[in-house]
N, C-alpha and C positions, 0 to 999 in steps of 0.2 A: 368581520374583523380578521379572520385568518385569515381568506382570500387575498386582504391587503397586505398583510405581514408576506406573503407567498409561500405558505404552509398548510396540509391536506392532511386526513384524517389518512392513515393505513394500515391498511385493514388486510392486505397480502404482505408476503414475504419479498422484502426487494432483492432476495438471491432466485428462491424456484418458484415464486409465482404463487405458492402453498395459502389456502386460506385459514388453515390447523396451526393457531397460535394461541398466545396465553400469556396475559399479563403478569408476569414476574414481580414489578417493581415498579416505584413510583418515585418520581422527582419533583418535587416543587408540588406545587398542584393540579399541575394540568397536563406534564409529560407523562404517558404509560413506558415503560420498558417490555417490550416485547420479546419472547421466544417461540420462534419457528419451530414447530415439534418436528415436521419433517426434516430441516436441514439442519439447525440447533444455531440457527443465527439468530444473536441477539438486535434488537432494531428498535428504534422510536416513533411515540406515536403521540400527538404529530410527526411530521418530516416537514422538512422545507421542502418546497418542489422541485422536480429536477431540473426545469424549465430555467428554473434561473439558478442554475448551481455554478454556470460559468460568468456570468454577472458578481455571485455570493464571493467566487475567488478573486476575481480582478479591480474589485470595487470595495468591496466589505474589509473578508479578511486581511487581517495584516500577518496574522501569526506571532512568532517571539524572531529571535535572534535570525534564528536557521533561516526562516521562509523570509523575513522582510530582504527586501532587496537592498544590497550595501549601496555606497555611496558610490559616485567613479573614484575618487581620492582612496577607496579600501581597498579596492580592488586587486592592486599591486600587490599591497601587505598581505591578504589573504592568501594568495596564491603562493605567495614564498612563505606563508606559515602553513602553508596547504591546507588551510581552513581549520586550523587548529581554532582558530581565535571566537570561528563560530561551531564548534563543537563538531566540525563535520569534518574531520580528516578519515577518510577510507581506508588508508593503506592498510591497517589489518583483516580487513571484511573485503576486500580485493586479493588480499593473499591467500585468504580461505578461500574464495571461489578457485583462485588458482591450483588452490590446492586437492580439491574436488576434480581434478582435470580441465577446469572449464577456461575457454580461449574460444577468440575467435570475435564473432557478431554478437554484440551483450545489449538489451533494451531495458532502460529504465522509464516503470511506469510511473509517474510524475514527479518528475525534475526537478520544479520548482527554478532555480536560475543558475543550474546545472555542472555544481558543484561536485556532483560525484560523477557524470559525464565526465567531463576535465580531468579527475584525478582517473578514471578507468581508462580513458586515452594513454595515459603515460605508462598505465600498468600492462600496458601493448594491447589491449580490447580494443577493438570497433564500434565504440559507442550510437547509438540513437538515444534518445528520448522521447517524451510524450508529454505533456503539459497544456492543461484546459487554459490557464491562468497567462495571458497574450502577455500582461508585462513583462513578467517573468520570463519566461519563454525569448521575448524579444532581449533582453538583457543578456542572456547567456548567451546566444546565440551573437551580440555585437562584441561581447567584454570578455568571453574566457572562449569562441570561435568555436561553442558545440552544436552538436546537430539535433534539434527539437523539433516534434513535430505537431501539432493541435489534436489529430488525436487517431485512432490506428487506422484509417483510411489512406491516412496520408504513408504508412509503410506496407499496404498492399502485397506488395510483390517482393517483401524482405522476410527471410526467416531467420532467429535469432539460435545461437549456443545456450546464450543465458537468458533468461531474464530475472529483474531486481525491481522488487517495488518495498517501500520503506515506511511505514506512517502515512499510507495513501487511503488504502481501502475502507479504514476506519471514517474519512470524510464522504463518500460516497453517496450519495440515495439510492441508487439502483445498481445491481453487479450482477443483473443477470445473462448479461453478456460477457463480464470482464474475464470469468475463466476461462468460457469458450475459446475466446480471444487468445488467451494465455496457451490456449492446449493447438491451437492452430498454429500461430506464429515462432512457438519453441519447435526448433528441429526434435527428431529421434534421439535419445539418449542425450538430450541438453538436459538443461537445469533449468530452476524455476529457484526463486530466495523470496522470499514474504517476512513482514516486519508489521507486525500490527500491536497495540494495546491490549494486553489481556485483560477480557471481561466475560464471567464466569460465575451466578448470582450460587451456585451450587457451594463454591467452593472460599468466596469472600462476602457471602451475603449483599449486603445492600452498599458495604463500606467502599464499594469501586464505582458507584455511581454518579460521580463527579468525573468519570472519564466517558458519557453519555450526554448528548448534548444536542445543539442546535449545530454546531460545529465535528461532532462525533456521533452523528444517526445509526452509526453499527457497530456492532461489539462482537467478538470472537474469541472463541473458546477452544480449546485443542481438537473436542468431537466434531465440531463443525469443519477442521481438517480430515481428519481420522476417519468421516465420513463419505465428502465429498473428494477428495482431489482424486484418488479412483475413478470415478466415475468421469472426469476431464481425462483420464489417459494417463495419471501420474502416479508414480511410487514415490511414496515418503522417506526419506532417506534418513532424518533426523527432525522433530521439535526439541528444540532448546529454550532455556529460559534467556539464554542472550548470545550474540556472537563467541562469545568470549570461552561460554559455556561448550560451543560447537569446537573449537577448538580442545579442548578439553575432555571430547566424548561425553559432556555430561547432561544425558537427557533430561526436559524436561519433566517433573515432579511434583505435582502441587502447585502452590502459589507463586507467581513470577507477578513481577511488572508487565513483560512484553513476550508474545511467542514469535520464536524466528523457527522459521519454517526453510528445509531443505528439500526440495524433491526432484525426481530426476522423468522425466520423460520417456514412456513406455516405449520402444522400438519391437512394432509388432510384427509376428513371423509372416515370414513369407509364402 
């Protein structure tokens, strides 16, 4: 029966491979919540398979507002509301990068139909993207004229200032590549911005476990930064409980909704 569903037992760590885990927490009846003692990623068990993780996005999921793909008739209104209307206007989370020094080559890791590509164009960036999900992807690329790519093969021989991923990593099954990636492709002294769901069984108990899912197989916690992005080549510049907060200088404390992550790219001596 899970075979058909296209869902496996797991039993390692979809970040370091680690088999030092321990069931946390339970959902329903048959989800475990898992923590990776080495890395301190939270993860589920079951998982969907990766196998069909780009099937799960371009066929299944629809998402809410943000991710469904508007109509051509929205299209117009959207972009002169500058996405206000789906909750996605950037101008202030494009001023803070700016405000970080950051210009130049900016890659966002999935897109979705690339609505903050568009508005980071204007904000004078050199947008890319990255998006598993072919509709989507195809849609931004005809209706707002950005540049997406299926996935980081396809930008080989590009290295980026920024990069921005947003409420991605959290759908994932496997990210044991995805930092690598991240520490390869940001230049020396560029930035890196992270935007994930805070999940944290330490510090909200069991009461965030409706942000775990079939749709959410990873949960992140601040140690799981605080840990790892060092060892990718990264200094932490700030966790925040939200943009808003980064503007504000006001770190991350306890309980938040979401962690936003700033960090900058080691430039090592020569």
């Amino acid at each position: 029966m899970q075979a058909m569903l296209g869902i496996n037992r797991r039993t390692i760590c979809p970040h370091c491979k680690s088999d030092h885990n321990v069931v946390c927490s339970k959902k329903w009846k048959f989800i475990k919540i898992k923590r990776c003692n080495s890395c301190h990623l939270f993860f589920t068990d079951p998982i969907y398979k990766s196998c069909i993780s780009k099937n799960f996005y371009n066929v299944l999921y629809q998402g809410g507002p943000v991710t469904a793909i508007p109509s051509r008739k929205d299209i117009d209104y959207l972009k002169q509301d500058r996405f206000g209307a789906v909750h996605r206007n950037y101008d202030h989370i494009l001023g803070l990068i700016r405000s970080t020094g950051g210009s130049g080559n900016l890659l966002e890791f999935g897109s979705s139909w690339g609505y903050f590509l568009s508005q980071a164009e204007k904000h004078g960036f050199r947008p890319t993207g990255i998006e598993i999900a072919q509709k989507r992807a195809a849609f931004g690329k005809k209706h707002l004229g950005v540049d997406i790519r299926a996935d980081f093969s396809e930008v080989q021989d590009n290295y980026f200032d920024i990069i921005f991923t947003a409420h991605v990593l959290e759908h994932l099954t496997d990210i044991s590549d995805i930092f690598k990636q991240f520490k390869v492709k940001c230049k020396p002294g560029g930035s890196l911005f992270i935007e994930v769901p805070m999940y944290d069984i330490d510090i909200f108990g069991h009461t965030r476990n409706n942000v775990m899912g079939a749709v959410h197989p990873l949960g992140f916690c601040v140690r799981f930064f605080e840990d790892n992005m060092p060892k990718y080549g990264f200094e932490i510049m700030g966790i925040y409980g939200s943009w808003e907060d980064m503007s504000k200088e006001l770190r991350l404390s306890g309980r938040a909704e979401v962690i936003c992550l700033h960090a900058r790219k080691v430039i090592s001596p020569l």
